[in-house]
LUMZA-234993 format. One record per residue (C-alpha): x, y, z; residue in one letter. Coordinates in steps of 0.1 Angstrom, whole numbers, plus 5000, padded with zeros to 4 digits. Layout:
% LUMZA-234993
XYZA;...
//
This chain:
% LUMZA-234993
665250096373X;663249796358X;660249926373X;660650306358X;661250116325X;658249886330X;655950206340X;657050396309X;655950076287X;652650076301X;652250456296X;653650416268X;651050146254X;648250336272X;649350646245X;649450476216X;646250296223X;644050626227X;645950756198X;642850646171X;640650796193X;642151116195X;642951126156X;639651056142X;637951366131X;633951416127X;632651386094X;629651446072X;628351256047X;625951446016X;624651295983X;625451485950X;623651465922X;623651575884X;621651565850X;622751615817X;620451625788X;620751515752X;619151525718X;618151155711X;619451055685X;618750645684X;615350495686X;614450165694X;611450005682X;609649695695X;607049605666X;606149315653X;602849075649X;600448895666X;598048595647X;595248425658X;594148115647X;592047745654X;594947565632X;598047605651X;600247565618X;598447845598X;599048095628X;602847965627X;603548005585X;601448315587X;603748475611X;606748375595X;605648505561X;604748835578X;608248825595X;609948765567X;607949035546X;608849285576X;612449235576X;612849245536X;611049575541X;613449735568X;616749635549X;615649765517X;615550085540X;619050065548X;618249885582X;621449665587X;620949295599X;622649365630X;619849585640X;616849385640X;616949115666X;614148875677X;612249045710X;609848795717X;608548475703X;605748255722X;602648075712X;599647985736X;596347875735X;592747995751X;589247885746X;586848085729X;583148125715X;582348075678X;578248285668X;576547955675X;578047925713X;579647635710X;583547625723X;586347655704X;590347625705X;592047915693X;595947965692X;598448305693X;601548325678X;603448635687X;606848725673X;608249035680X;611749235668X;613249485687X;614849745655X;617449995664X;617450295640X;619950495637X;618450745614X;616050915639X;614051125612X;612850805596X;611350625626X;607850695615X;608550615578X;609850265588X;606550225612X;605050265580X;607050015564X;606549775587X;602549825588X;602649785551X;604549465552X;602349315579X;603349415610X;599749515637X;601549565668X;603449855680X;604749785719X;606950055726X;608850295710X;612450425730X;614850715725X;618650705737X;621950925729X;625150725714X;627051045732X;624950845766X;628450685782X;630251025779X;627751205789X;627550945822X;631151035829X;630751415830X;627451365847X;629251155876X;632251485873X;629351715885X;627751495908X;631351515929X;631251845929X;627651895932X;628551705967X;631551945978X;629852245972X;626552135994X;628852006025X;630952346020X;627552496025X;626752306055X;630552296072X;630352726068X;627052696083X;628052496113X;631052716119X;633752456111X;636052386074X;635552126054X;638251866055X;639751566029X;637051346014X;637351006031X;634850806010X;632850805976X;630150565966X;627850555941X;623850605951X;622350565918X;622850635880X;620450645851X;620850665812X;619850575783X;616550545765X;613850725776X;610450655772X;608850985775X;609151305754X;607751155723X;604351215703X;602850875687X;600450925659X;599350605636X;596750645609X;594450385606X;594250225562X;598450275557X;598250165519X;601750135499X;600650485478X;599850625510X;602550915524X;603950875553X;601050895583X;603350835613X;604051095633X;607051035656X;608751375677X;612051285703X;612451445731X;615851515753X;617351195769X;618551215803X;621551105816X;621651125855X;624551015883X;624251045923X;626451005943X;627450985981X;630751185994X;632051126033X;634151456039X;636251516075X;635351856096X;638052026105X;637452276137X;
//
């Protein structure tokens, strides 16, 4: 009887050991992927200025003043303070030739402010502004969406099922049904500014009497989310 009991155990143990095995179904994995596109409605502008000179100290007030002038000049605008924001600030020094040949020591102060504006229609009349008030150098200029984060979250939505409807494709085609998703991860995501879609046009002589002369035109802003679903085949 002990023996019986003992071999039943053992079988027993033997079942429940090959039961993972048994239960574990194929599965297939596929990335889904989705794009949403929005009017831009922020810019970001990187602008500032950039002054050479052999006395160190002049290249440093100059740049202040110019700062200073530049900032005065976006608030009376209706920039808020919150929206201009120190980008860079370095000074270095490089050897150079005056006519006669002889060398020289010649210093660079840059200082450049990243602006957000939130009134996208006027980015090319604050360029202007900026010109006027001192500013001769124009890195970059961004678009982005405030609507970017909900726009993320449906993106991701449609990504999923983006995902289902390619493994649904796949499972019909491999003559099986498409089981319970057993994992999700995220691949990859993009959004906010853009630098493309954009026309840059900056006349050269920008007096105060002069019109505007900047040309700016925004593109769409895409918002992108890919992501990578594990689903169970069923037979």
């Amino acid at each position: 009887m002990k023996t019986m009991l003992k071999c039943a155990t053992i079988t027993l143990a033997l079942l429940l050991a090959a039961l993972p095995a048994c239960a574990e179904k194929p599965s297939i994995s596929v990335t889904g992927s989705a794009t949403i596109y929005l009017e831009a409605d922020l810019a970001e502008l990187n602008i500032g200025v950039r002054i050479k000179s052999e006395d160190l100290g002049a290249a440093q007030t100059e740049s202040a003043e110019k700062i200073a002038s530049i900032k005065a000049a976006l608030e009376a605008a209706n920039v808020q303070a919150k929206d201009i924001a120190t980008a860079e600030f370095s000074i270095y020094s490089y050897t150079d030739m005056d006519r006669n040949g002889a060398e020289k020591q010649v210093y660079q102060v840059n200082h450049m402010l990243n602006i957000t504006v939130r009134d996208i229609a006027s980015v090319g009349k604050l360029i202007d502004l900026t010109v006027q008030a001192g500013a001769n150098a124009v890195n970059s200029i961004s678009f982005t969406s405030s609507k970017a984060q909900e726009a993320y979250k449906q993106a991701m939505q449609q990504a999923v099922q983006d995902g289902r409807e390619k493994a649904q494709v796949l499972c019909e085609a491999a003559g099986v049904s498409l089981g319970d998703i057993q994992n999700i991860s995220f691949s990859s995501n993009e959004y906010g500014a853009v630098m493309n879609s954009r026309s840059f046009k900056m006349a050269s002589g920008v007096t105060e009497d002069a019109a505007a002369s900047t040309e700016i035109q925004s593109g769409s802003v895409s918002v992108s989310a890919s992501v990578t679903l594990v689903f169970e085949m069923d037979d």
